[in-house]
N, C-alpha and C positions, 0 to 999 in steps of 0.2 A: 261454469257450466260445461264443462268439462269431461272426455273420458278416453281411454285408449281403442284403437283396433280391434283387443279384445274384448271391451265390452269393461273394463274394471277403470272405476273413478278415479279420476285422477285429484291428487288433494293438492289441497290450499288453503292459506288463509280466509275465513269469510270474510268479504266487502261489502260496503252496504251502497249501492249506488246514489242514495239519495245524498250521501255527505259529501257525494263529488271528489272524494282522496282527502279529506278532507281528515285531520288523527282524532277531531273531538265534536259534537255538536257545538261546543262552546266556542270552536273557532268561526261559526256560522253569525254568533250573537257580534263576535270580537269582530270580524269584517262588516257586520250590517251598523257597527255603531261607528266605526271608518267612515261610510258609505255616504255622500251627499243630498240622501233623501233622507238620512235618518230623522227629519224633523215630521218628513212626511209620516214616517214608519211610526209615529209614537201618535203624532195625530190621531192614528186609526186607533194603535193598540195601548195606548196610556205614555205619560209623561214619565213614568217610573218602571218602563219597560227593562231597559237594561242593565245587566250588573253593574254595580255603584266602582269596582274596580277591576282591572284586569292585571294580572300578573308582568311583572317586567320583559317577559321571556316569552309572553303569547307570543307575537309575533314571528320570534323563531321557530317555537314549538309549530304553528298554523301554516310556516312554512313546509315543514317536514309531512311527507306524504302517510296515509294509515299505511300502515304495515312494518313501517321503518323499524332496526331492529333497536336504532336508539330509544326507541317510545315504549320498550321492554313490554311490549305486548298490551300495553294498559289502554284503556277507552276513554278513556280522563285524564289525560296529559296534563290537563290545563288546571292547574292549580287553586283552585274557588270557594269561599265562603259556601258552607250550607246552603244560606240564601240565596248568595248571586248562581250557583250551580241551576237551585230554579228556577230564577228568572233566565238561563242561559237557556236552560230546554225550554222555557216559554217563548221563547225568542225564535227559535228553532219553530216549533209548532205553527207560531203567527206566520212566521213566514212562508210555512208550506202554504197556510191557508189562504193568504196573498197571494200568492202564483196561483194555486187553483181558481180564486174569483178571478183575478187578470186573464186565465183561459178560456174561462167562462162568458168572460162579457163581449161585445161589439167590437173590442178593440180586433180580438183573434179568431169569433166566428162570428163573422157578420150577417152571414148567410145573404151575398146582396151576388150571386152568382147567376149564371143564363139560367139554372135551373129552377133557381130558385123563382126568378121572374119566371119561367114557365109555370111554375105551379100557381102562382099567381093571376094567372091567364094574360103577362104584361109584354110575352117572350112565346115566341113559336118556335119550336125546335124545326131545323132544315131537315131536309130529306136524311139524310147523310147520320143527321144527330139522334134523330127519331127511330130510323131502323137501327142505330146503337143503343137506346133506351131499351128498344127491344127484345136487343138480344142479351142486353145486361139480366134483364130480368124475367129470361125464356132460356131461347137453348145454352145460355154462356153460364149461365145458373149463380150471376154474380150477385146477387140481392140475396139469396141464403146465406150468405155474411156481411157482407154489405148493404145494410139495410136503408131500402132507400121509400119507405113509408109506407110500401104494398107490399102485399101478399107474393111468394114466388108462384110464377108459374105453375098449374098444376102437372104439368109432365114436363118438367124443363129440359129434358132429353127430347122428345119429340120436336121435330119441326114445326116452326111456327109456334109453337105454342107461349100464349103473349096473357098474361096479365091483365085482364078487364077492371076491375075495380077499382073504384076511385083512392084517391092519395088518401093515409088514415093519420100522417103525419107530415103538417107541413113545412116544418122545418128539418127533413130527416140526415143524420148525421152519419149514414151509409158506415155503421159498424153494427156489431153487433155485441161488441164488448167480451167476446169470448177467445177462444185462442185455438190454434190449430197447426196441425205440420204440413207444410204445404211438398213436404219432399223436394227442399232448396237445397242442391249441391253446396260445396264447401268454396268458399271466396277464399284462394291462396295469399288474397295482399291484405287480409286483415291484420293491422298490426300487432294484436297481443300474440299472433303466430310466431314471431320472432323475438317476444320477449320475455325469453327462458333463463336469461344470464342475471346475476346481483346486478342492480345499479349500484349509484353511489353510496345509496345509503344502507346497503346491504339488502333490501328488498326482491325478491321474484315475485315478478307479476304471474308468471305462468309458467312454471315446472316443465306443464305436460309439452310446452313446445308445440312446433307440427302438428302433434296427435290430439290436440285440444281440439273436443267438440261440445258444441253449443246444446245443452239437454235440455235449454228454456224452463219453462213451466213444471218439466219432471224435476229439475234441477234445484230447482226455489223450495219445491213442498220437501226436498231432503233438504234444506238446511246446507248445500253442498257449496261445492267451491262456485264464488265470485256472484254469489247471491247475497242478497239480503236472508237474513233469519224467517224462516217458517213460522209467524205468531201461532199455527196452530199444530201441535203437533200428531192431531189426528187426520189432518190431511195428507201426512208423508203413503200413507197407504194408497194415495193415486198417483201415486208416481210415476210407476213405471206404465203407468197405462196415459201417462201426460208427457213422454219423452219427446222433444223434438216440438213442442207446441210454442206459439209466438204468439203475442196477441194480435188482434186483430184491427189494424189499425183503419182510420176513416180512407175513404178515397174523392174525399173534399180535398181539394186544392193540389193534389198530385199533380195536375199541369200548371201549375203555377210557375212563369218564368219569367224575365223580363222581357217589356214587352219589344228588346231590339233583335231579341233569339228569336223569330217569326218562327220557328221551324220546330217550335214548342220543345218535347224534351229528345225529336228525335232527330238523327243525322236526314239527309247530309246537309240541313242544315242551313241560312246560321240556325243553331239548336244550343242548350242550354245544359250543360254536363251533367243530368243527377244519378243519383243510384237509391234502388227501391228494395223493398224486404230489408228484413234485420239483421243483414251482413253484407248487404249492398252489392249482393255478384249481380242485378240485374238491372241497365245501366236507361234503358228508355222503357216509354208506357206501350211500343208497340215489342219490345224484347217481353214486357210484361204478361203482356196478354198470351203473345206464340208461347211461351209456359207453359200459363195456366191449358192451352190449348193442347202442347204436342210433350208436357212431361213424359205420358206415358205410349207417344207413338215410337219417341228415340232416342229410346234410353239405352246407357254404354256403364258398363263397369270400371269406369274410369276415372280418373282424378280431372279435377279441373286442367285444360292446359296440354290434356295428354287423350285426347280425342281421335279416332281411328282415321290413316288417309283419305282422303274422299270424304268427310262430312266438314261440317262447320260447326264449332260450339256454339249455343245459345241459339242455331237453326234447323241442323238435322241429328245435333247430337246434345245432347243433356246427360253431362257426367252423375254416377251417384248420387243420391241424396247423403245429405250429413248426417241425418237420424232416420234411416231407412223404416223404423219401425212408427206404430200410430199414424202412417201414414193417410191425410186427408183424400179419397178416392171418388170424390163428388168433381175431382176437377182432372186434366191429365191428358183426358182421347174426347175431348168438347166438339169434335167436326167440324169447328169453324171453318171458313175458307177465309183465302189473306185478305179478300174484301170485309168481310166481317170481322175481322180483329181490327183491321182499319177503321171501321164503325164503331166498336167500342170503345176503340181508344179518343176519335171524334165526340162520343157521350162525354166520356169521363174530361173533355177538355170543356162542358158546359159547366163543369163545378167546380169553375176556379173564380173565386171570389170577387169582388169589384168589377165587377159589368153595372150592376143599377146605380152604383154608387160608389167610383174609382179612388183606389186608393192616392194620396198626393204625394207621395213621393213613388210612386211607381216608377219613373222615368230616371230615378237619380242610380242605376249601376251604371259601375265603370269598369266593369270588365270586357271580357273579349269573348263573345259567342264563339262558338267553336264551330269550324264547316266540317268535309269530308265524309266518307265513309257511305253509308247509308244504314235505316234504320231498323235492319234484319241483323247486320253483321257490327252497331256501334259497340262498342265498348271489347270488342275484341280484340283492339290491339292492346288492352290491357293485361290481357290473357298469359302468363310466367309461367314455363316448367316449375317442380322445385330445382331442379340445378341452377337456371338462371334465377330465382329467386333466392338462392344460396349463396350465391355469385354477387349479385346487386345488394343485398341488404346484409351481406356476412353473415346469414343466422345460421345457427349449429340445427340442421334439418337431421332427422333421423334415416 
């Protein structure tokens, strides 16, 4: 998803992300009949699920990554009988279908969170939680995507303006299943940045280098590089009016961390390292919110990393956006004050899961909470020039 400076795509092989690098569907069938549940796996989908044989060289073959230039470009490396080929894509299919009921059920949305006991009447949100309810779904205008069962605000730009109506959904899954450009600058440490070069097996992953940018949504309906295929090819005509879009993901369980990181995902902590949005430049829930809040109070012409003296990235200075264009303009100049992103970010820690009913391995990390910093400026000492990122990871930067 990909393009230059100038505005021209950059090519590539299409990938399809659901096969994982994976050179065939059939190596999906040839690992899940490996796999120590396969008994479970036929249980569900038949005792004559899988191809009755696999070729000597699968393994080799299912080693080799899709694109290698050994695989002479073919999609079907894997050498199969008519019939086992369909049971190979049956296998493939059942197992999408598996993961999706697995996501579906209790195991992964339990909905057993403070909020959810609120809506239950079983949980009373604090002062603190409530005036972030508030403003999620008034002036911060976060329930026009994140839908969290009611109606938005009728003027959610106005002050005060709060949501009356009762919940219309009580289990709500704070998405809204659509996609959007939220004008997220470019994360210098994402790795396919720097991988421009052949590996071993003659492969480039990314050509464009450095100048690869993420078209999401615009990217997919062309059919273009490091997408999945466009099933419809009459959707390439919203393309360029979908540049720059990401889906829109829940904000159930976003504060989710162990619970020895008290200081939840923000410095200074102890706090729990994560990173948010679809290229991860945005490193806590309170960096998240001053975003959505000051994209458009302080914004700089700048690359990540190269922020004018006197300001602070991710504070007073938000470099670029990656796809400047279709820009989302419902979020950006929010007038929050720092208390009230504090407040929202206080909401969004009521929808983390196992409060009514705790998860039992909760207590088993073994890693090491991370102190310092504080929760305006985390994640910026991650912050590279490209020089020093040229420096530390060798990459051929343009």
């Amino acid at each position: 998803m990909l393009r230059d400076p100038a505005g021209e795509q950059a090519q590539g092989p299409p990938l399809d992300p659901a096969e994982m690098g994976n050179p065939d569907i059939a190596c999906i069938a040839y690992k899940l009949s490996l796999a120590p549940y396969r008994s479970l796996f036929e249980e569900v989908w038949g005792a004559d699920s899988f191809p009755s044989s696999f070729p000597p060289n699968t393994a080799s073959i299912c080693a080799t990554p899709i694109g290698a230039s050994i695989l002479g470009g073919s999609a079907t490396p894997v050498m199969l009988s008519p019939d086992d080929r369909t049971k190979a894509n049956n296998v493939y299919q059942h197992w999408a279908q598996s993961i999706s009921a697995f996501e579906k059920s209790l195991s992964v949305s339990p909905f057993t969170s403070k909020f959810d006991a609120f809506l239950a009447n079983k949980y009373t949100l604090t002062a603190e939680e409530k005036a972030g309810y508030d403003l999620f779904r008034g002036k911060g205008n976060c329930n026009a995507c994140h839908l969290d069962g009611r109606s938005t605000a009728p003027a959610p730009t106005s002050l005060g303006a709060v949501d009356t109506g009762v919940a219309a959904d009580v289990t709500p899954v704070f998405t809204c299943f659509g996609s959007s450009n939220l004008g997220l600058p470019k994360n210098p440490r994402v790795a396919i940045l720097y991988e421009s070069t052949p590996d071993s097996f003659g492969f480039t992953l990314n050509p464009a280098g450095f100048t690869y940018t993420d078209f999401g949504l615009g990217e997919f309906l062309r059919s273009g590089y490091e997408t999945a295929a466009n099933p419809n090819s009459s959707w390439t005509q919203f393309a360029p009016t979908s540049d720059g879009q990401m889906q829109t993901m829940t904000a159930r369980d976003v504060a989710l961390v162990p619970p020895q990181c008290t200081g939840g995902t923000d410095a200074p902590g102890p706090y729990f390292q994560k990173e948010f949005f679809h290229n991860g430049y945005i490193k806590s829930l309170k960096q998240l919110v001053h975003f959505y809040n000051t994209r458009d109070v302080y914004p700089f012409a700048v690359e990540s990393g190269h922020c004018p003296a006197g300001t602070v990235e991710k504070v007073n200075c938000w470099p670029s956006p990656e796809v400047p264009q279709n820009m989302d303009m419902t979020v950006g100049k929010l007038g929050l004050t720092d208390e009230e992103e504090n407040q929202i970010v206080a909401f969004m820690k009521t929808l983390t899961d196992g409060y009514t009913t705790p998860y039992p391995d909760i207590n088993t990390y073994t890693g090491t909470c991370m102190t310092g910093g504080n929760a305006s400026t985390q994640g910026n000492s991650t912050i590279l020039s490209e020089e020093e990122l040229r420096k530390g990871l060798g990459a051929r930067l343009p």
